[in-house]
Structure formats: C-alpha cells, structure tokens
N, C-alpha and C positions, 0 to 999 in steps of 0.2 A: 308705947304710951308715953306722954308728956307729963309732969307732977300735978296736972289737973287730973290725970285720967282719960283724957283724952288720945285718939290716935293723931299723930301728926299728919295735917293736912286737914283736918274737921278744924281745926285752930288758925286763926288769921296769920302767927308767925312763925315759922320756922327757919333758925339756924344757918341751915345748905340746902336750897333749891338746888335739881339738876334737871334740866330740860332736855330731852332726848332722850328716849333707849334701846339707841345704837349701841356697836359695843363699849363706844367713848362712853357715853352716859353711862351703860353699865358699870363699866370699873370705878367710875367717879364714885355715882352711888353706894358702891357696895364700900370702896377704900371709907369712904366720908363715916358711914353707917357701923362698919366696924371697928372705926375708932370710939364709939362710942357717943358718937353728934348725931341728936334727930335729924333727917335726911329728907326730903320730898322728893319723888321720880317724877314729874310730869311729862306724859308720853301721848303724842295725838291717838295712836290704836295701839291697845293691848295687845290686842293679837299679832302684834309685829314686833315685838320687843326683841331686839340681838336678831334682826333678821340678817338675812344672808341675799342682799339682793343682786348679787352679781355670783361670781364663782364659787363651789361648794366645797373651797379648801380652807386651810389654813398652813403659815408656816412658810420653809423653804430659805434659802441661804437671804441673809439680813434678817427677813419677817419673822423668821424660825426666832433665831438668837432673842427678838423681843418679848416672843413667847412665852420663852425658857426663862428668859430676866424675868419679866410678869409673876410668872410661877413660884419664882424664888422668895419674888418680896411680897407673896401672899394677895396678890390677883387671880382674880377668876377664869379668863380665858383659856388657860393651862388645862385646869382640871375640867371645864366644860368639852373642849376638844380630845380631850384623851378619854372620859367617858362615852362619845357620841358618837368616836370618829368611824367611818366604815373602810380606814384605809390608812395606815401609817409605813413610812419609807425613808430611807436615810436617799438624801441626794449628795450629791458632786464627790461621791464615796470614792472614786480614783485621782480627786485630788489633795490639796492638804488640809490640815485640820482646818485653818481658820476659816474657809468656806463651807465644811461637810455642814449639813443641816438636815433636821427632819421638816417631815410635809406629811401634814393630816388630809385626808378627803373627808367633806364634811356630811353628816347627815343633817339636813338644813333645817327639817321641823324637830327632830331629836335635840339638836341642838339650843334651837331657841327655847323651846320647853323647860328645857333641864337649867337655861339662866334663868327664865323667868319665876321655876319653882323657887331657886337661890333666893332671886328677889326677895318675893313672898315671906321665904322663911327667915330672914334675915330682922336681925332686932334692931330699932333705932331706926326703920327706914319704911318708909309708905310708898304706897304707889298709886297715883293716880290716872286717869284719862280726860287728855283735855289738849287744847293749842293755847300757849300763849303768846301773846300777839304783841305784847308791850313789856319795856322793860321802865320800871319807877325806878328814877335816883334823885338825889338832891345833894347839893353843895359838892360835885363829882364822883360822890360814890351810890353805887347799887342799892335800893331800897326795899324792893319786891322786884314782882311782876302783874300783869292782870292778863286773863285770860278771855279768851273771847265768847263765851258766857257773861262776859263781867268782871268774875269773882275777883278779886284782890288780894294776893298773898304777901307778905311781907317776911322778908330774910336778912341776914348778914353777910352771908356771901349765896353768888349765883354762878353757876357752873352750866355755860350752854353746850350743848353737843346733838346740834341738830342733823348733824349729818348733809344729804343733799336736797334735803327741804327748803333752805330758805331761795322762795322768789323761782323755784325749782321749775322749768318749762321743759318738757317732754320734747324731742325731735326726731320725727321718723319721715326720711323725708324731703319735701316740701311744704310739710303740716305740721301744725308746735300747738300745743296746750297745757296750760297750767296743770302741774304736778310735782311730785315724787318719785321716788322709787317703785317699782310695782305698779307702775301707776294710782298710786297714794295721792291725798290733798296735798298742794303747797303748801305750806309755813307760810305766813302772810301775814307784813305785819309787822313782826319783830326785826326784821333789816331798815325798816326805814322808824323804828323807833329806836332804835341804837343811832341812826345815822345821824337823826337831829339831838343825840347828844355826844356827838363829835365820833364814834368808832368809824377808819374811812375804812371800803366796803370793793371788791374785785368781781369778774365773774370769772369762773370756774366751768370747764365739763367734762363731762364720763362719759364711760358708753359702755352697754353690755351686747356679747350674744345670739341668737336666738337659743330656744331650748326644743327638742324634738323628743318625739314619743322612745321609750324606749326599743319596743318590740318593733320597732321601723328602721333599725341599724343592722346591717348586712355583715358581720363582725368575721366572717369568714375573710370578709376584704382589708380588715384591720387588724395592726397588732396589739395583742394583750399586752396589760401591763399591768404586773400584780400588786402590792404588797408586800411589805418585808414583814414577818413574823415576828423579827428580832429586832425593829427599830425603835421597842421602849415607848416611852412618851414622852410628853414635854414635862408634866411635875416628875421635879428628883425621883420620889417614892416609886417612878412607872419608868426609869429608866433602864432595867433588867425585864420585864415584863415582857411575857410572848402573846404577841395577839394573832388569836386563829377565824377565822370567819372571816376573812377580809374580803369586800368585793372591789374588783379591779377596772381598769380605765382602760380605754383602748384608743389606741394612733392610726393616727391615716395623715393625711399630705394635701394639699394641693395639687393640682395638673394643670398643663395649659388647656386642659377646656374650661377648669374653675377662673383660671387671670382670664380666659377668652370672654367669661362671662360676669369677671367683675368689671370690664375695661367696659363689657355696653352697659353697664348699667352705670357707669359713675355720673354720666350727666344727670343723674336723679342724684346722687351723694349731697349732703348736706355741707361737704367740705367743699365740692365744685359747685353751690348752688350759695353757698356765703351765708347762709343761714344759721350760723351757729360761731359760737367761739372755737376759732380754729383751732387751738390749742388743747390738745387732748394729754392723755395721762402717756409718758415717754416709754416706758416700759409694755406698754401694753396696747400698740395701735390697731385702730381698727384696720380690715382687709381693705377697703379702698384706701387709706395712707399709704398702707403696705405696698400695696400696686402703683401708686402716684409715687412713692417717693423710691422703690427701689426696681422701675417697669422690668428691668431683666432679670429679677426673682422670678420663679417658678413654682419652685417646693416649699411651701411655707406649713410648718408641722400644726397638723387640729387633734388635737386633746378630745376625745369623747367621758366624758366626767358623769358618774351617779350624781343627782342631788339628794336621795336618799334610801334607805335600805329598803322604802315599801315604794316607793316612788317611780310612776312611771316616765319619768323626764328623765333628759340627756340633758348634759351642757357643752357648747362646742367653744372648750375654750380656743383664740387664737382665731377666730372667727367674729369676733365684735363687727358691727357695722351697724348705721342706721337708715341706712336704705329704706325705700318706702318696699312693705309685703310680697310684691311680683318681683323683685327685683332680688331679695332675698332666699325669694324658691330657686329661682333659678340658679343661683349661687351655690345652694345648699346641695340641691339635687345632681352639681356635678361634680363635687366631690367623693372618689371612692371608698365604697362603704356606705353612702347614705344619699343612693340613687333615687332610692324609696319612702326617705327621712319625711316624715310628717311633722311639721311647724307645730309645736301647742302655744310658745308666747315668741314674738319676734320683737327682734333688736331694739334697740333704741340709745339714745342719747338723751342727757339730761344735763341744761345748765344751771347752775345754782349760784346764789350768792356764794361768796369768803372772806374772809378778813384779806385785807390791802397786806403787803408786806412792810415789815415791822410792827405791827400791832400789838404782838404779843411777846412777855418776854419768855426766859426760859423756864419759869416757874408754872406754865401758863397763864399767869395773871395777866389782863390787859393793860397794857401802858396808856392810856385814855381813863379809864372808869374804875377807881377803888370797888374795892370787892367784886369783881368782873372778873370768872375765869373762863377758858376755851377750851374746846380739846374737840379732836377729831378733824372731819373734811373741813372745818369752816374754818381750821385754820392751815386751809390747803394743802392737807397731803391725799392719799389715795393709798386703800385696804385696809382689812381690818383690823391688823395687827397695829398700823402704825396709831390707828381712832383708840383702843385700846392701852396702848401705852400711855396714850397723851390724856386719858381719861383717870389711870390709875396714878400721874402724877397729878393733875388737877383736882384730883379729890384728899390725895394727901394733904397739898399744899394750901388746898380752902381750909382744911381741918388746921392746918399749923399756923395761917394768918389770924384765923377765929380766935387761938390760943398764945398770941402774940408772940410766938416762935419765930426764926427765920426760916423760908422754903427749903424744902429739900430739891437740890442740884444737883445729880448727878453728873460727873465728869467725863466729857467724852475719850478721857483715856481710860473708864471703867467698867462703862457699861454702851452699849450700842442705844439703850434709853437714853442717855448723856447725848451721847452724837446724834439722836434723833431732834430733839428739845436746841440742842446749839444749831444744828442746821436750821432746824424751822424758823427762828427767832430772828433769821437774818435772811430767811428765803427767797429772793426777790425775782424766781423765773418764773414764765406765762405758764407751766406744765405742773399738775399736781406734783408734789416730792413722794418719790417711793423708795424705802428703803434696802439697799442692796450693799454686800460688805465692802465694794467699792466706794461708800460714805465715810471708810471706819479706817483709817489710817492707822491703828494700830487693831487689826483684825485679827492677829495672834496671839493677843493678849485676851482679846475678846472671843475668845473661843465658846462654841453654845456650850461646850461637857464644863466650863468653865465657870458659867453663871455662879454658881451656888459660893465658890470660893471667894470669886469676887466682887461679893454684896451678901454674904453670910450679915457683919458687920451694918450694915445698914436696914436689914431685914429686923435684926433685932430691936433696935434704936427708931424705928416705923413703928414696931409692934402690928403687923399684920398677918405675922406664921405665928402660927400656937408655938409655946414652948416645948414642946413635947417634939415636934418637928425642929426646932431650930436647935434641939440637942443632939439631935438623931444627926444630923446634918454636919455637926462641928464633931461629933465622933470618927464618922467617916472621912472627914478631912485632915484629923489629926492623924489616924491609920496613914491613910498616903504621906501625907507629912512625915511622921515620925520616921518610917521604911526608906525617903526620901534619903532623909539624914544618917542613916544608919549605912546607907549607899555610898552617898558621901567620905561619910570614916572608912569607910574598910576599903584601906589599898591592897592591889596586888600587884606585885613586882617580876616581870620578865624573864621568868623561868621557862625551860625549856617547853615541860608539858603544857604548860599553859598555850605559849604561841603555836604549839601543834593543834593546840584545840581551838582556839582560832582558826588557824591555815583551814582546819576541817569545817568552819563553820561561813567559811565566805568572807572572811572581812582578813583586815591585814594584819602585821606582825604587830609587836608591841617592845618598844625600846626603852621605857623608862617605867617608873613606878606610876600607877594611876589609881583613882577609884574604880570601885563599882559602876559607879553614878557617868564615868568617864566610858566607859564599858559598854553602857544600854545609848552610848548617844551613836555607836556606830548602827546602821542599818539592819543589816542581818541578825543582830542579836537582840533577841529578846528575855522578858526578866524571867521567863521559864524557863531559860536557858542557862544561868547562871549556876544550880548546883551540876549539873552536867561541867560548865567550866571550870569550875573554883573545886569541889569536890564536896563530903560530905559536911566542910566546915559550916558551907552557908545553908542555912533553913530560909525557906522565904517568909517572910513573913505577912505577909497577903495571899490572898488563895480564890477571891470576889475577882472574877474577869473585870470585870466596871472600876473595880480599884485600880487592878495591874493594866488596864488601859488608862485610866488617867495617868500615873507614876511614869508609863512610857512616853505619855505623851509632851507631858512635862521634860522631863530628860533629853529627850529626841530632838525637841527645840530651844532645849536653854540658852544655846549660843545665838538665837536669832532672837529671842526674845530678850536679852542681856543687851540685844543693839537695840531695841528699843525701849529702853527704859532708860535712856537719856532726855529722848525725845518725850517722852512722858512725862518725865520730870517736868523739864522748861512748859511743854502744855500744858499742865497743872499751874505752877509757876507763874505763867501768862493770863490763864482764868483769873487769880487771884489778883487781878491787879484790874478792880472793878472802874467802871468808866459812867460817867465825866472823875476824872482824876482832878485833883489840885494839886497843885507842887507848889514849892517856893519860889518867890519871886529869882533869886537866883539862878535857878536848877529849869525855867521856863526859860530864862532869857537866852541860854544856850541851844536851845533846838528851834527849829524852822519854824515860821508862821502854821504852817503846813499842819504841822505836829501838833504845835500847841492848839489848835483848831479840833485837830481830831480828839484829841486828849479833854477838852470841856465839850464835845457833841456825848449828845443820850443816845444817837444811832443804833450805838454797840453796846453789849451787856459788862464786856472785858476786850484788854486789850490784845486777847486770843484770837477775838473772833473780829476784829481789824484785820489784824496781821494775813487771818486766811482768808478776809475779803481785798488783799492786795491793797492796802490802804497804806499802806508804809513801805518804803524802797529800803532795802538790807542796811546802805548806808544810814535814814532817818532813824531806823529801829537799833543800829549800831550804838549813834548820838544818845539816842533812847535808852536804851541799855545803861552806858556809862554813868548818864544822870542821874538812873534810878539806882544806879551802885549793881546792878545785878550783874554783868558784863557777860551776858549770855546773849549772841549773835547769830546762831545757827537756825532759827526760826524760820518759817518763810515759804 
C-alpha cells in the first residue's frame, strides 16, 4: 500500500519500475521491494515469471560461486533453488578449492512458482501484466513508461530486464518469426524507443535443445548420474543439509553415425545458411558449430536432464541446434540411448536485441539515460545466474541513487559479482559473456565456502539478511577465526615423539619450532589429527565438519593465498583511481599524449579496468605510477 491506500500500480507514480520477470527482474524487484521502496513488476505473462527457458539447472563452477554470493547478501535465487531443486552435486570435487562448485537440477514449474509466490508475498512490491513498449524521459533522464494498452506510469528510477524479448526472432531453420522464449510475444517497441533517446543497441543470439518424452529414453544404453546427498545447498543455513529423493541425469555420447548425420544436415543449419547472427554463446555451442569447427571430434557428451519431478520431458543438454524438425529427428534418433526419443518441443535459436558495449556502467546504471538501470541478457551475458546477480545489484543500486547514496561496487578482488559487473561494463566480444572462474583472477580467494566471510560486511550495510541470520553467520565465523588463532599461538618444538608421529603419519620430519597452524598446511594432516600428535594437551575446539573443513581450508592455502594479496591490493588500489582523472598541469605534462588521452576518456570506470583492456604498455603505467606517487609497477 502507498499513503493513499492504495496498491502500487493502481497509482500513476511509482518509485522503481522493473520490467521483466526473468530471474534479473526478479532479484531487482524483490532487492528494491525489501529495502523498503514501493516497487512495480511489469511482466508480459504471469505465468512465465523466473521461467527456465533453456536448461533445468542452476549453478556449477563461476555460476555456482554467484549463487552462493546472491545467498549471502540476501537474494532470492539461493533459497528458491535449494527449496525446488531435484538434484544437488558438488562438481570439480578432485580438483582445488577454488573451482569445487555445487550444481542444482532444476524443477522448472516448482521453481517458478515458489518465486512467483515470493513475489506475491513480498511488501512494497506489485505485480502487474502488461508490455511496455516505450520508455518517457525528459531533459536525459527516465520519466516513466507507457505500455501498450496506453496506460502511462510514471517512476524515478527504471530497472529493465527483459531478457531475450526485445525485437526477439525465432530461427529454426530457413524460417524466422517474431518471438521469444518459448515461443512467447516479442517485446516491441521498447528498442527502438530507447534508441531515439540515444541508448546504442547490438544483436545478440541463443539457442536451446530439443526436449523429448521422458518414457522414450533407452537408459539401459546410458550412464546414470546421481546426486550427492551431502552436497548442502547454496544458502549458508543448507550448507550441512542431506538431501534424499534425488532424481538423477543420465549420459550418452555422440557416434559417428550422430557426426554422420549432423554433416547431412548442416546445409539446412542456420549457421551455413547465414540466417542468423553467427555468433552464438562460447561456452555452449550448438551440435552443428561443434561439427563445423572441430570435424574430427566424434564423442561429444549429451547430458539427458529431468525438467521436473512430475514432468515428462527430458532435456538433451549439449545438443542445442536449430535445425529445421526433420533434420533434428534424424540427429536425435542416432544418438545411443534415444534411438526411440520422441521430439515434444524442438530446438531453436533466438535473436534479440542488447545493449552496444559500454553502455552500462558497473553500478548497472546506463551511461546515456539518468535513472536507467539494466540487468540481465540485454546487457549481453548469457544464464541465469549471471541475469540474477546483475538484477540483485540493479535493484540495490536503483534503491541507493533514489536515496542519494553512492552505488554499491563490489570489487572484483571480493566477490565473482565484482568480476562479473567489471567484465561486463567493458565487454566488447560478438559472444554472450558466461561466467566461468577463469574470469576471477583471484579465484582462491573467491572460494564458493568462502562467500559468507567475504561479504558478511556488506550484507549488513545492504540490509537485505534479517539480523537474526547475519548473527548466526558472524558467530560461526568467529568459531573458525578464533580456533584459527589459537593454532596460530600454540608452537610445538621438534621433539622426538612428535617427528615419529609425523614419520607415521606421511608427511616429513620437523626441524625447528612451528605452529599448529604451520602443522595443518602440510597435506596429510588433518585437524582431527592433532590431539593424536600433540597429546592430550590439545582439545579441539571445533567439532561441526563445515567448520573444521573451512579452518583446513584456509590453512592448507595461506601461502598461496598470502601471494595474492599483493595483487589484490594494487587491484583495489587501481579501482580507486576513478577515470576521466584530472591531475595537475605539472604531473600531466610528464606522461605521453597517449596517457593523458586515456586518463580524460569516460571509456573506463577506473584505471583497473584500462590497464586489463591492455591500454597502457608497463612503461606508460610505470611513468604513471610515479606521477601519481603510487610507484606500484607490477600490474598488467
């Protein structure tokens, strides 16, 4: 209710408009709504709200870690996926920490429901159905919108997240028609009323798919893949948690009679027939690129995926294509295990509008249009972790412009949300951006079990975890802390029995006085091990698996993580040093035309995210350096 009495949305003005509800719109919405600012959802169909129009996961090394941040600072997608999921698994479990990740399977109507009740029950926030088709500003900022009924709503700030609706054309084929997702209405309208007030505009496409019956997969010819019992969830609270009921996914391959019969069909591909923006999402190509770009592959792995617990569809991930229908059977049907696969919805591509690169800065606010924010596909990434993150920082950061606050920034040496927001903001390849921890140059530090410590601090200062949870949270982190430091202090000095109990325990002699703490970083030992070495002096003081696994983990990598916390620093350091910069006419006249050029362009947010777009040679940023008195040189 509004201090008329009214609900928001029966009223001409409201606060934060969010258009879309994708997952980006959803977190917008809800972050805006629980700050306490009347909120408007405007969604073309209710019944689509947090749909899942492509793969029925969530999660996985990069996407996971966003999750888990999400979770932390009191975003929704955490707790919807961990209530819904029909399937949770720790992946890259035999490598190091800072890739392990969890991965949800999604149930895809369970799902959407249980945001959309959130929605609903959520105070300060409406929800409407409608298209809107125009955006009002005047003197360059946001005014409303109007919707195509007419109706005219009027805001202070607007938050779009249309996902792959805007100007959206379906491609199966040699045949294209206006659409969306699901084959949903295009958005129409709103691209080219932003365009004539200057936002510049890219095309973009995806592709998913087909989906097949489930009782038509031959699964004796496939391997099972189950579920981890013990892989937690993504909010804190579900990170010990055993989930039982899980339903499982099953593998199969490619053969040379699948290449044999994607090679006759590519002259129908949409990629050999020019039809389409040839630039697809990098991480995820469809089977004809697969074929065209690597022809002596053979075994390419197909993922057979639930899309839901009552659900009779399959989804073949790793099999995207948009081939016209005949061309698809034939494909499907010679894959092992789904000889007898029955088609319910086939593949397809979609192109859509996106925002141009640099459009948007890292706040998500658009650099064109006061009170304009983005988030999600439109401003060129791809899944729905990454729509999500970008939704839950555009909703905070609409709420702290309204309140004449500065945006909240997270730093990409703290959060993988940082490194998400700094990539995008300078994006400039033809391929949607997906996030993977090869983005996160300090990916050790950004560990997923690591979230909660490393944006505890900002969680609070958002106000988006009840306090109840943000106490719970800084207890258990002083636990590990405290035990940390107690490790720390207590040396033990190179006595005989002790290196015997060493020698017994796999790891080597010990020559000089060390800690505890020095103790847990060799491999073989663990902190359950310690009153077995030390004797009955040491009591542990942690006894929670989830504790004595963080405490390890921390320890185990201090020395790798001690090397990058230089580099973190100067990154930090280099953020801060926002651009267009002024210096003194002095302190200018000493660096290159070059430099001073770069240093007054709006391009760049800071002079971080120059330096990683190779805009400065080691020497200029040397010169650089000294000027600015910093005489840090190692960048680069």
């Amino acid at each position: 209710m509004n201090r008329n009495g009214q609900r928001t949305g029966d009223a001409g003005h409201v606060p934060i408009i969010v258009v879309g509800a994708g997952h980006a719109g959803c977190e917008a919405a809800l972050a805006a709504a629980r700050s306490g600012v009347e909120t408007l959802l405007v969604t073309m169909n209710l019944s689509t709200v947090a749909l899942m129009p492509c793969n029925p996961s969530i999660g996985g090394p990069g996407k996971g870690h966003l999750v888990r941040e999400i979770g932390a600072l009191g975003g929704e997608m955490a707790a919807c996926i961990d209530a819904t999921c029909l399937q949770m698994k720790w992946l890259n479990v035999s490598k190091g920490p800072a890739v392990r990740a969890r991965r949800a399977q999604a149930d895809k109507v369970a799902y959407r429901r249980r945001m959309l009740a959130t929605l609903f029950a959520t105070p300060h926030l409406t929800i409407r159905q409608g298209m809107v088709t125009r955006v009002l500003a005047a003197g360059g900022r946001v005014t409303g919108v109007e919707l195509e009924t007419g109706v005219v709503l009027s805001c202070d700030r607007l938050i779009l997240a249309p996902g792959t609706s805007l100007n959206g054309r379906i491609i199966v084929g040699p045949r294209s028609w206006p659409g969306g997702p699901h084959n949903q209405r295009a958005a129409t309208g709103l691209s080219e009323s932003l365009a004539a007030l200057g936002v510049p505009w890219r095309r973009l496409q995806t592709a998913t798919p087909p989906r097949i019956r489930r009782d038509s997969v031959e699964r004796a010819a496939t391997r099972e893949l189950p579920g981890d019992p013990d892989a937690g969830g993504f909010l804190w609270e579900h990170r010990t948690r055993r989930l039982e009921s899980q339903e499982s996914c099953w593998l199969t391959f490619t053969d040379e009679a699948t290449i044999a019969a994607v090679r006759r069909n590519l002259p129908f591909s949409p990629l050999v027939l020019e039809n389409i923006t040839n630039v697809g999402p990098k991480h995820c190509p469809s089977i004809d690129r697969k074929v065209l770009k690597f022809p002596d592959q053979v075994r390419h792995q197909i993922f057979i995926e639930p899309e839901g617990r009552d659900s009779d569809e399959m989804y073949l991930q790793g099999l995207t294509t948009s081939m016209p229908p005949a061309s698809q059977r034939e494909i499907v049907r010679s894959i092992p295990g789904l000889e007898r696969a029955e088609i319910t919805r086939y593949g397809y591509a979609i192109e859509y509008d996106a925002l141009a690169p640099g459009a948007m800065r890292k706040s998500m606010a658009s650099r064109v249009l006061e009170g304009l924010f983005t988030a999600g596909q439109i401003n060129g990434t791809s899944g729905y972790e990454e729509a999500a993150a970008q939704g839950l920082i555009a909703g905070i950061n609409a709420v702290r412009s309204l309140r004449g606050e500065p945006p909240w920034v997270p730093s990409r040496t703290e959060a993988y949300l940082g490194v998400l927001i700094d990539d995008l903001s300078t994006w400039d390849h033809p391929e949607p951006y997906r996030m993977t921890p090869a983005q996160a140059e300090f990916r050790l530090h950004l560990r997923e079990d690591s979230a909660e410590a490393r944006l505890l601090d900002d969680a609070r200062t958002l106000g988006l975890v009840p306090p109840a949870r943000i106490a719970a949270i800084a207890d258990w982190l002083a636990r590990i802390r405290s035990e940390i430091a107690r490790l720390d202090a207590w040396k033990v000095s190179p006595t005989g029995p002790l290196r015997e109990r060493l020698a017994a325990a796999g790891t080597g002699g010990l020559k000089k006085q060390v800690s505890l703490a020095e103790i847990l970083q060799r491999p073989t030992i663990g902190y359950r091990d310690l009153p077995a070495l030390i004797g009955a002096d040491f009591q542990p003081g942690l006894s929670a698996p989830d504790e004595i696994a963080s405490l390890e983990t921390e320890l185990r990598y201090r020395g790798y993580a001690a090397r990058e916390d230089e580099r973190r620093a100067e990154t930090r350091w280099l953020e801060g040093l926002r651009l267009p910069l002024t210096l003194p006419a002095s302190t200018a006249a000493v660096l290159p035309p070059s430099v001073r050029e770069l240093l007054a362009s709006q391009r760049f947010e800071d002079l971080g995210q120059a330096i990683r777009k190779h805009c400065l040679s080691r020497g200029e940023l040397a010169i650089l350096m000294a000027a600015l008195g910093g005489g840090r040189t190692s960048a680069g």
